[in-house]
C-alpha positions, -999 to 999 in steps of 0.1 A, spaced: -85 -212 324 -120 -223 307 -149 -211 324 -186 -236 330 -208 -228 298 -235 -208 306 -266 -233 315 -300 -226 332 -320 -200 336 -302 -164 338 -330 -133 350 -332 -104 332 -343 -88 368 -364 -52 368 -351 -25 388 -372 -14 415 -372 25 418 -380 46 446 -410 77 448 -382 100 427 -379 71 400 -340 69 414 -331 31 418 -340 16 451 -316 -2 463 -326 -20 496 -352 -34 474 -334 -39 445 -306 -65 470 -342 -82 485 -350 -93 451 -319 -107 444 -317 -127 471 -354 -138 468 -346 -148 431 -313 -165 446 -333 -187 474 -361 -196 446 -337 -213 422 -326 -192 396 -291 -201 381 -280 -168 375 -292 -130 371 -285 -108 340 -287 -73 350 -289 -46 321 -315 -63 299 -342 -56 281 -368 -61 313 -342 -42 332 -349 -13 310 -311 -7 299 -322 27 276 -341 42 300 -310 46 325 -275 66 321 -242 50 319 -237 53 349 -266 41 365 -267 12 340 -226 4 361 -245 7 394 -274 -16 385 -244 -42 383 -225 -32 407 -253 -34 435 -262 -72 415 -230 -84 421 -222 -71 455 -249 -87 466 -249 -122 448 -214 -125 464 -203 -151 441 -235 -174 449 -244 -177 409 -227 -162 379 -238 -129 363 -242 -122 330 -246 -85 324 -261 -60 295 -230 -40 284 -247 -27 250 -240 10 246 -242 30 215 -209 20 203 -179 -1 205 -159 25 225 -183 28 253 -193 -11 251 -157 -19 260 -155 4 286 -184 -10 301 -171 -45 296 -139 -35 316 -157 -20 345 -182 -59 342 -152 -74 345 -134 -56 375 -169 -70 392 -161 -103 384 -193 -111 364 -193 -144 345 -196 -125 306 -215 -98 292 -243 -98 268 -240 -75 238 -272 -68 219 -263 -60 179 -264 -26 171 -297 -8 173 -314 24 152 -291 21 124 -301 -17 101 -270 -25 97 -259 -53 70 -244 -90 83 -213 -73 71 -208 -44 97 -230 -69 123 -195 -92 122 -175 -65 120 -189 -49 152 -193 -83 173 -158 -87 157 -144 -54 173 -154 -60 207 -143 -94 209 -107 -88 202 -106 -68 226 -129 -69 256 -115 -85 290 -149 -102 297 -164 -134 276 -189 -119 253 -225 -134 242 -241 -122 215 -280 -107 219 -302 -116 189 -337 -96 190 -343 -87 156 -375 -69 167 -354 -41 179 -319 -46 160 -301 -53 138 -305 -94 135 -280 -119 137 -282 -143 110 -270 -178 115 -235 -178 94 -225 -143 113 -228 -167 147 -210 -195 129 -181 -172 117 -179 -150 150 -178 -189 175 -154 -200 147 -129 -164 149 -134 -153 182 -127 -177 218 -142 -149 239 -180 -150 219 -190 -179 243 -227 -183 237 -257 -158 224 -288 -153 240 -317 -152 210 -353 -134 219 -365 -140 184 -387 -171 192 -375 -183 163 -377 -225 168 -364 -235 136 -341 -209 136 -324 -220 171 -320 -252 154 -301 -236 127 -280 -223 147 -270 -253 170 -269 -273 141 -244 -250 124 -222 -243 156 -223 -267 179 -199 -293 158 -173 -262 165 -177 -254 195 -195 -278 219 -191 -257 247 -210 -231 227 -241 -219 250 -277 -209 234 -299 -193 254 -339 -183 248 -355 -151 256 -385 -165 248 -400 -183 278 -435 -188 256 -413 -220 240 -389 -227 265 -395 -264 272 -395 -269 229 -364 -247 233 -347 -267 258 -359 -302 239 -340 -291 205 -309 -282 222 -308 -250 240 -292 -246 274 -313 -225 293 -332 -191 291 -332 -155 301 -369 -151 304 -385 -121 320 -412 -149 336 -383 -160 358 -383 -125 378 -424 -127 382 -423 -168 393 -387 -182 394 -400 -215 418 -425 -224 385 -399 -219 361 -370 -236 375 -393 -265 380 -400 -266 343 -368 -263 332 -356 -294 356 -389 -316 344 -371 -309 309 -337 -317 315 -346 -347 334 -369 -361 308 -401 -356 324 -417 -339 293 -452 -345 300 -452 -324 334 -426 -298 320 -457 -291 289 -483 -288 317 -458 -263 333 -450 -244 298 -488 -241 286 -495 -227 323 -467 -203 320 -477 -191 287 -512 -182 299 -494 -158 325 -465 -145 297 -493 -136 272 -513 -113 298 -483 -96 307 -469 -87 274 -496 -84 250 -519 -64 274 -496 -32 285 -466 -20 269 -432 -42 276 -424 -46 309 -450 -31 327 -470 -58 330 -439 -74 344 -439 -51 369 -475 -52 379 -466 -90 386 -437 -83 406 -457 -60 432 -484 -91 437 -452 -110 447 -446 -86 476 -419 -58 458 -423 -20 459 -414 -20 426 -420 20 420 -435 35 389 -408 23 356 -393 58 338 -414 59 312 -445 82 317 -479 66 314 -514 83 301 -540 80 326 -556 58 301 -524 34 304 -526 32 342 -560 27 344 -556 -5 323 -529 -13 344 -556 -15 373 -575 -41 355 -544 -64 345 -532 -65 380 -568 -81 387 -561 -105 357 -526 -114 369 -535 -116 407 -563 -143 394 -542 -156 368 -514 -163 396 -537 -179 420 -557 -197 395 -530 -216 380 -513 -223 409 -483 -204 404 -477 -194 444 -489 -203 475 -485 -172 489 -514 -147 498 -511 -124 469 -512 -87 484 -500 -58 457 -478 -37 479 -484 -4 472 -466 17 452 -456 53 455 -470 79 427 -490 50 408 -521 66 417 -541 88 391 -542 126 406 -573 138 425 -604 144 404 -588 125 373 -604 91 378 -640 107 375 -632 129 346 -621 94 326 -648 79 339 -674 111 326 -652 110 292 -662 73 291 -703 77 297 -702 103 274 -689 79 246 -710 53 254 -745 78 253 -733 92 219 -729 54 209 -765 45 217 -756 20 243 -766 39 276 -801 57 282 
């Protein structure tokens, strides 16, 4: 039996860790279900803001399995089963599908640059024989990209590739891509990752996003995405140029997703320190965005809730370290000429 295309907006969700960086479960379900009552058509555990590398195998099958358990069937899942090869990506698919999630995404294979030749073969591979409906993950930036006739052939060959979610931000090459698939397979779903152009996204075709924005203000972007669908294209670009102002400060002023995460605590979630290690350089700059975002959230009307950063276990700089930046800092700026 055919299953609903995937259409909306799927969340690539962070994983809230507790003071020993394990995943933290009770707060891990909360945000589900807060992401669940706010609008979001789906979550998509396993991605790229869910900081898939930086977990084991077998956390990365816990991650879903908690997801799942506690959706309960109230939206479809679409989960991150890459692994490092086709033998462990099918083995994650099985254990997706025993969980009933709606398909997997597969990102193309990563550290080797692989040709559109061995891209097809591999998408190829795991399409023949996973148990699970399979989208393809396009972000070239990290990957090996998928160019537009390696989609067309794989839609055209393989029944189970049922969408594929592209993070290049690529506009023309969206269009590209519904233009050359589309007359196949109308049921075929595209998907964004880049919620800086969703609404121009969504105009040319698309059918939804998986947009790390979602996680940090699922209310604002659900209302863009239905001002889009229903026509009302003025107020969805008033939405889209707001949301962009809050995208750009948390991805282009701290390294991918912490800035994410510093959101997510101003929106009432112990979010932990993420797994990788941050200079004391990093985490003061981290201090300073979560002024900017906590503004930047208020400011543009983005929540009507008192914002108040809950706080988070180990984020603090050791004793002592603060003022040695700080004295590191003066130093410069007397050697520069511009203190006394």
């Amino acid at each position: 039996m055919s299953q609903a295309a995937l259409r909306g907006l799927f969340v690539p969700n962070l994983v809230p860790l507790d003071e020993q960086g394990r995943i933290n479960e009770p707060e891990l379900r909360r945000y589900v279900d807060w992401l669940i009552d706010r609008g979001v058509h789906g979550l998509y555990p396993n991605g790229s803001t869910g900081e898939f590398v930086r977990f084991t195998p077998e956390e990365r099958r816990r991650i879903v399995e908690i997801v799942a358990d506690q959706v309960g069937g109230r939206v479809p899942i679409l989960a991150g089963a890459a692994e490092a090869n086709v033998r462990e990506t099918l083995r994650a698919c099985e254990h997706y599908a025993s969980l009933g999630v709606r398909a997997v995404a597969i990102v193309s294979p990563f550290y080797y640059r692989l040709s559109p030749e061995a891209v097809y073969a591999y998408f190829k591979e795991i399409a023949d024989h996973a148990p699970v409906d399979v989208t393809l993950y396009n972000i070239p930036m990290f990957a090996s990209p998928i160019d537009v006739p390696t989609v067309r052939r794989l839609a055209e060959e393989c029944p189970r590739v049922v969408g594929i979610k592209d993070s290049s931000g690529d506009l023309p090459h969206m269009m590209r891509m519904i233009q050359a698939v589309r007359p196949l397979r109308p049921e075929f779903s595209f998907l964004t990752g880049w919620e800086a152009a969703l609404v121009p996204m969504l105009l040319v075709g698309c059918d939804g996003g998986t947009n790390a924005t979602t996680g940090i203000v699922p209310e604002v972007m659900r209302k863009m995405y239905d001002l889009t669908v229903s026509g009302q294209y003025d107020q969805a670009m008033q939405l889209q140029y707001k949301v962009l102002k809050l995208f750009d400060a948390m991805v282009y002023t701290a390294d991918f997703p912490e800035g994410f995460r510093a959101a997510l605590s101003l929106r009432g979630f112990r979010t932990g320190a993420g797994r990788q290690p941050l200079s004391p350089k990093q985490q003061m700059e981290l201090g300073t965005l979560r002024e900017t975002l906590r503004r930047l959230l208020t400011e543009e009307g983005f929540t009507e809730e008192k914002l108040e950063e809950v706080p988070q276990a180990d984020s603090d700089l050791p004793a002592g370290q603060v003022d040695r930046i700080v004295q590191e800092v003066m130093a410069q700026l007397q050697r520069r000429g511009l203190l006394p």
